[in-house]
N, C-alpha and C positions, 0 to 999 in steps of 0.2 A: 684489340684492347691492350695488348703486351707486344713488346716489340722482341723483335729473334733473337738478342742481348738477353732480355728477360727471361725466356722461354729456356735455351740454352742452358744459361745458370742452373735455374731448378732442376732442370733432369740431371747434369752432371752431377748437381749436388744429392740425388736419390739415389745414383748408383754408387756416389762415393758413401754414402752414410748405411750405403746397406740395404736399401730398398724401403728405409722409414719414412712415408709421407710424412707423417705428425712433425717432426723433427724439421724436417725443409720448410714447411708450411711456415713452424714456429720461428725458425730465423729468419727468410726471408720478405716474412707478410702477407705472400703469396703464392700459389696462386689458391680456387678448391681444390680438392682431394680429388674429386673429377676430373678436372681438367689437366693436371698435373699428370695422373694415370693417361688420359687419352695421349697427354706429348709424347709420353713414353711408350707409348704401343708403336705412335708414328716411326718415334726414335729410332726403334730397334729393329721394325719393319724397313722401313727405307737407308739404312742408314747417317742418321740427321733428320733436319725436319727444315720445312720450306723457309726461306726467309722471308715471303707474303705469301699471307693467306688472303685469296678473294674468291668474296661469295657467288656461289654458282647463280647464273641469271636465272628471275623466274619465269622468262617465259622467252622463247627461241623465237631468232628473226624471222624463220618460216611463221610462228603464229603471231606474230606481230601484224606479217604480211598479209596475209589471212583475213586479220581483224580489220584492217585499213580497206583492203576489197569489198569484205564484205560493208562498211561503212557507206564508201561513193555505190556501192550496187545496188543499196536500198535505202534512196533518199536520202541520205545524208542524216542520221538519225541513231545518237549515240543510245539509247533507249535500247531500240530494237538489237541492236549489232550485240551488247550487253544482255540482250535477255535469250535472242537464238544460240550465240555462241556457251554463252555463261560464264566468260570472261571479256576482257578487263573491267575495271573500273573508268567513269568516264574520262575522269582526270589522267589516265594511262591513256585511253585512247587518243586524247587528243595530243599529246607528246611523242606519239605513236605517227600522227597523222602531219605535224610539223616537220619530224623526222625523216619520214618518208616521202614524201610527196610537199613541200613546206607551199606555204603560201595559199592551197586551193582547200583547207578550211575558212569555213562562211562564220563572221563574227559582226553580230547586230550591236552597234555603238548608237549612243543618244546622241553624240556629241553632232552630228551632222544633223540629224533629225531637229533639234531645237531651231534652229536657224532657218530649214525650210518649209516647215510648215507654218501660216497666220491666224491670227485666230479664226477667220472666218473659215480655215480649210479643219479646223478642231472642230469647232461649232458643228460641222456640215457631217463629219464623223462621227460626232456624240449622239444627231440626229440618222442617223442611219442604226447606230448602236440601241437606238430607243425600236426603232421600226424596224427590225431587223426580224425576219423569217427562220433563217437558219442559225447555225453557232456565232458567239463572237469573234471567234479564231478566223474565218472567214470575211468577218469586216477588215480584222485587224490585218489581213491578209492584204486586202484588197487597199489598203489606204496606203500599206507600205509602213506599217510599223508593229512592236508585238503586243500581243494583246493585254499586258498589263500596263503598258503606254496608256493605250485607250482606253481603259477604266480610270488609270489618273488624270486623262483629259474628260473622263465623265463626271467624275468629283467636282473637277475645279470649275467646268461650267453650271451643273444643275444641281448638284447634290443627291444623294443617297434617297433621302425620301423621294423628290420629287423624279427620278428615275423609277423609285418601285411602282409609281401612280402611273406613269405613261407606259409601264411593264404590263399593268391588269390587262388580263381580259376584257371580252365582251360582258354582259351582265348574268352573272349564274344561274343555270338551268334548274326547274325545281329539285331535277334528280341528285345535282352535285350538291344542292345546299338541303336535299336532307342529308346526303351521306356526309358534311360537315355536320352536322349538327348530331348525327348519330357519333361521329369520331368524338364530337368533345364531350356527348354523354359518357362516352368509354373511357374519356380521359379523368373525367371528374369520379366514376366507379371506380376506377386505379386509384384515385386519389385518395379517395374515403375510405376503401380497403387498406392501404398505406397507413392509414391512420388508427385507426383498429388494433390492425395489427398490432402498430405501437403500445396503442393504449392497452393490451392485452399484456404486451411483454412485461411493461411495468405495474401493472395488477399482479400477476403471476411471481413479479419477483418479490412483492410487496409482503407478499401471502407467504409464499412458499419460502422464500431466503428471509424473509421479514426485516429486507432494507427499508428505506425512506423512502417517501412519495416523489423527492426529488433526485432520485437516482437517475444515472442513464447509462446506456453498454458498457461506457470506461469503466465505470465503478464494480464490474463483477468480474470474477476470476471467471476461467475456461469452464471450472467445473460448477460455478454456477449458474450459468448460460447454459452448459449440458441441463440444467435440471429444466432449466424453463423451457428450451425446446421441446423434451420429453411430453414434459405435462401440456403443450399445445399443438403438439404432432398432429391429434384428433381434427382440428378446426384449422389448422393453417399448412401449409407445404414445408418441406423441409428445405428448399433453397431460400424462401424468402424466411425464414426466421433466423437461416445463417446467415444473410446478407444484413436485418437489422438490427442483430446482438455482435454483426463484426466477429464472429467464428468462423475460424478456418475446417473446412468437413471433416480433414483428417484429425482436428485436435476434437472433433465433436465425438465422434466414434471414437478416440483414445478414453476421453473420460467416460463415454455410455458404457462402457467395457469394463473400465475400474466401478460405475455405481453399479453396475449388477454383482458383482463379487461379492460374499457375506460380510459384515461387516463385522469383523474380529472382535470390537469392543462393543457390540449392541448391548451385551450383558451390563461393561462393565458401566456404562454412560448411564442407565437407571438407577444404579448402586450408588453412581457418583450425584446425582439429582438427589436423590433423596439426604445423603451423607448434605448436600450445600443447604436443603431448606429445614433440615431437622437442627441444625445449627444454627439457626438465626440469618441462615443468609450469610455469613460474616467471615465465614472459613477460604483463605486464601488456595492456591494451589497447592503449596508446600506443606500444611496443613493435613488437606482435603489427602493427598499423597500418604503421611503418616497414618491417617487412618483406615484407608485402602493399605495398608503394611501389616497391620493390627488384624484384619481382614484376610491377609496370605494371599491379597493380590497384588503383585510387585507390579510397579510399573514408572517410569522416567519421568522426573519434572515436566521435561516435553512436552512429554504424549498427553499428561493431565494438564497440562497449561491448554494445549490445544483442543482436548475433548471441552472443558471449560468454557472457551471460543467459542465453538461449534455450538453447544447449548446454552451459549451466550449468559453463562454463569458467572456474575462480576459483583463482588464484593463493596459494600456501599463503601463510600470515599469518606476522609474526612472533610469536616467545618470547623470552625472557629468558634470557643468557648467565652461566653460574655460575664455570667453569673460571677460576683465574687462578695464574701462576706464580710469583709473588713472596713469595721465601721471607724476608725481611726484609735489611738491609743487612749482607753480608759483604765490602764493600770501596769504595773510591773510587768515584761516580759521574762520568762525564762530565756538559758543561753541554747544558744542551738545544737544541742549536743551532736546530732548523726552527724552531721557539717555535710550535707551530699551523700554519704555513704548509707547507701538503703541494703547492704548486703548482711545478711546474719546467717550465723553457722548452725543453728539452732532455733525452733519454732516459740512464739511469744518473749522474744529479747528485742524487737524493734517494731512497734506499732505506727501505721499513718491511719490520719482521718482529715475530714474535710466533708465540702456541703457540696453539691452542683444541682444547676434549676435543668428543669424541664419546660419548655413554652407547648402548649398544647393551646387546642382552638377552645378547648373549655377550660382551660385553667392551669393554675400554673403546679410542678408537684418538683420535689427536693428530695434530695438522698444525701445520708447521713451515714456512709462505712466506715470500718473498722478492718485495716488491711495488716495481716503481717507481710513482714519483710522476708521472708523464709523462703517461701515460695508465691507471693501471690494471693495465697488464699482470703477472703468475706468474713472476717472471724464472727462480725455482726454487722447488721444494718437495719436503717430505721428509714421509712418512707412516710410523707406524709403533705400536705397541701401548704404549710407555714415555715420557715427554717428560724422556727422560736427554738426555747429552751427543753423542750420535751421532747424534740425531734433527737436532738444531741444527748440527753441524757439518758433516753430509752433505749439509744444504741449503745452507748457506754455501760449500763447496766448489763448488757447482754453480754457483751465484751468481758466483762469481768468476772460474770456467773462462769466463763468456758476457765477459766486459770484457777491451778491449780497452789495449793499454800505456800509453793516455796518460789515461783515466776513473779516477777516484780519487772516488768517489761518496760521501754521507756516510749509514749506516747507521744506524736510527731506531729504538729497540727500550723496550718498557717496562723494567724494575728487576730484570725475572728473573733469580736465578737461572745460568740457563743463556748468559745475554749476560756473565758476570764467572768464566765457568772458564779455567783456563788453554787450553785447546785454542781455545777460541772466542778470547780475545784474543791468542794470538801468530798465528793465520790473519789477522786484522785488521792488525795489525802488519807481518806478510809482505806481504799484498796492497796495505799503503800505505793503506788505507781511515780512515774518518773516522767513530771513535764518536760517536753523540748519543742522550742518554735521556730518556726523560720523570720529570714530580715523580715523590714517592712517592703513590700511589693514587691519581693523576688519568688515569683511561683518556683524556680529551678530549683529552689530549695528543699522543697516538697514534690518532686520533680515523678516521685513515682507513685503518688495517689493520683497526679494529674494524668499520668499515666494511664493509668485504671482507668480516671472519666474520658479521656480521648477513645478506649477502645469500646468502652460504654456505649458511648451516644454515635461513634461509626458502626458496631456492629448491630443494636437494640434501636435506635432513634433518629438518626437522619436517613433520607432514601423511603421513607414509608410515610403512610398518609397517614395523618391523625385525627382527618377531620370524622365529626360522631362519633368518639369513642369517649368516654366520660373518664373523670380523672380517678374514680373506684377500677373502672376495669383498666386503664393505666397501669394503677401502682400493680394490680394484681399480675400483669403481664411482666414486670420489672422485675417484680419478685422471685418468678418465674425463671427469670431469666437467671438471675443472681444465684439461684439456688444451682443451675446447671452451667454455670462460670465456675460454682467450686466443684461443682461433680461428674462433670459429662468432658467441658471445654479444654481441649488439650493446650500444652502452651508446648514447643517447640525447646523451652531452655531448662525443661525439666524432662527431656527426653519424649516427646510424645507424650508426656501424661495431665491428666488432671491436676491440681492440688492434692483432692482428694486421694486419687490414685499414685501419686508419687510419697504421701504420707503413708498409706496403706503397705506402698513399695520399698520404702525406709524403716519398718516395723515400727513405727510411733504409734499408728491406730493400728487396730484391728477390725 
């Protein structure tokens, strides 16, 4: 690979530098660190080093000689010479065998063969090949050509089928055609068994991992495959249920190994169950995590994103909101005073409200809150089957009984309707309050009551079945829910707390 110029250079340049490979290497590109050290062993041992190097032969004229003898001493037969000696290769022997002796290797060409044989001397071959007693190698012997010659002259005269017909036997003894008919009873019981099996596997994963009906091996990890073999060890063998879940044995015994182990968090996966459904379902992992903190049991998004998984605890998704109340303009708007700005430094200075429907199989029901901007909190709400004028004014009473004489809040309301009747502005008027409205059709205006009904109806309303339950025990569940939104439900940008709890945490209430 390097010529003795090359080689040269670099060692000179190692003893001139001191003995620092790094250094040689880096200025001249080459050579390894190995090989560079091996010149220099040569170097200093001989001194100098060869100007060709050539590779020692592998194998010595005596064993060459050897192999060629033993070759002509037994038939002529590169096979054999290769399999008694255990050397060479055939392709060595025969360069072996030109070498030494040239000329007296035997090489079968077609090129003559084509020309003297006729079709009728093919025919006459093909037809010995059909009626033939002993092997074909012996025909093909006997005609003077090799025995894959002769099958391509059996092709081209009769064909594959009509060879296997002239192949048969005599007509089957009853003995051989029970013991066929016994082999394909055995083959059809393999087969059925086969199939079982199958259908067991994916029953068993159906059940126990509670994938889908149309699952198959790809779709399960190692250690779920460990579970299903386990649970059918009883009724099936252990090589065929690794051969049709495609487990390798060693990775089967790694996971059987890891599920007998105690399982560290069995405690806390009940805790965590309970915390997902005493919350409406609706509690994310980052959530679920804060109150497991609250709890004094610390543990890693991770590991609760995963426990999660495992008890396939998934928080209902959102949908798309249709309801909206705006019957077009029937009088003066106020100016929009928040302008987007829903943030207050202090509880009852910025109020939202708004309507949102419910579709139910019996009917339709409406909610009517009253939200401060402070934190979040339900100051009042009103439920009810109609989104008339009592539905709005009942909460707005409510609303106004909690403020105290010297709060004069400003009230935040889209274009409805129901915010320009008379009942609804002389209670405004009375309580001293401060209308403000958003454009016409721009929801982002009011951007965080819509807010509240996006987590509303993902956390309480979509994902659950409604059918049979009447719209009395509806609202009653709503209520329900509302009531443990201001007291129970933590929100993440009050620290882990409530409403209620972060007011209590603030000294406002007591």
């Amino acid at each position: 690979m390097y010529s003795y110029e090359d080689r040269i250079t670099a060692v000179r340049l190692y003893i001139k530098y001191g003995r620092r490979t790094a250094t040689v290497i880096r200025e001249l590109g080459y050579p390894s660190r190995k090989n560079l050290i091996r010149w220099v062993r040569i170097y200093e041992a001989d001194g100098g080093l060869p100007e060709r190097s050539r590779a020692k032969p592998r194998y010595t004229l005596e064993q060459k000689r050897l192999a060629v003898d033993h070759y002509f001493d037994h038939g002529c037969c590169s096979a054999q010479t290769c399999r008694d000696l255990g050397y060479p290769s055939r392709g060595y022997l025969g360069v072996w065998i030109d070498e030494l002796r040239p000329g007296t290797r035997q090489v079968v060409t077609s090129t003559r063969d084509k020309a003297s044989f006729t079709p009728e001397h093919k025919r006459q071959a093909v037809s010995e090949l059909c009626e033939r007693q002993g092997s074909a190698q012996n025909v093909a012997k006997k005609v003077g050509v090799s025995r894959p010659m002769l099958y391509k002259w059996k092709d081209q005269t009769i064909g594959h089928e009509a060879y296997q017909s002239m192949r048969k036997r005599n007509v089957i003894a009853p003995d051989d055609e029970r013991a066929a008919l016994l082999d394909r009873i055995a083959q059809l019981e393999q087969q059925v068994h086969r199939l079982q099996l199958e259908q067991d596997v994916m029953r068993q994963a159906t059940e126990l991992i509670k994938k889908d009906q149309g699952i198959t091996a790809l779709n399960l990890t190692n250690r779920e495959k460990t579970r299903v073999v386990d649970a059918l060890r009883d009724t099936h063998s252990l090589p065929e249920l690794l051969s049709t879940l495609r487990l390798a044995r060693s990775s089967y015994f790694y996971h059987r190994a890891g599920l007998r182990l105690r399982d560290k968090y069995a405690a806390v996966r009940d805790t965590l169950v309970d915390i997902f459904h005493d919350n409406h379902c609706c509690y994310g992992y980052r959530r679920i995590q804060a109150v497991l903190r609250k709890r004094h049991t610390r543990l890693s998004e991770k590991v609760v994103r995963r426990l999660m998984a495992e008890e396939q605890l998934v928080a209902h998704q959102p949908r798309r909101r249709r309801y909206s109340s705006y019957c077009g303009e029937i009088g003066p708007a106020p100016e929009n005073l928040l302008d987007r700005d829903f943030h207050s430094q202090a509880p009852n200075e910025k109020w939202l409200t708004d309507i949102t429907e419910f579709q139910l199989p019996a009917g339709k029901v409406y909610l009517s809150p009253m939200i401060d901007c402070f934190d979040g909190q339900i100051i009042s709400w009103s439920i009810g089957t109609s989104p008339n004028a009592q539905l709005v004014n009942t909460m707005l009473d409510g609303a106004i009984g909690t403020l105290s004489d010297d709060k004069r809040p400003v009230v935040h309301s889209d274009r409805g309707a129901h915010y320009r009747w008379p009942g609804w502005l002389q209670r405004i008027k009375t309580a001293g309050l401060i209308r403000s409205m958003s454009r016409k059709g721009c929801s982002p205006d009011n951007a965080a009551c819509e807010g509240f009904f996006g987590r509303l109806k993902n956390e309480f309303y979509y994902g659950r079945n409604w059918a049979g339950i009447t719209t009395e025990c509806f609202m009653q569940a709503l209520d329900s829910y509302l009531r443990w939104y201001n007291e129970r439900r933590i929100k993440m940008s009050l620290g882990a707390r409530s409403p209620l709890e972060y007011r209590k945490h603030l000294g406002i209430i007591t």
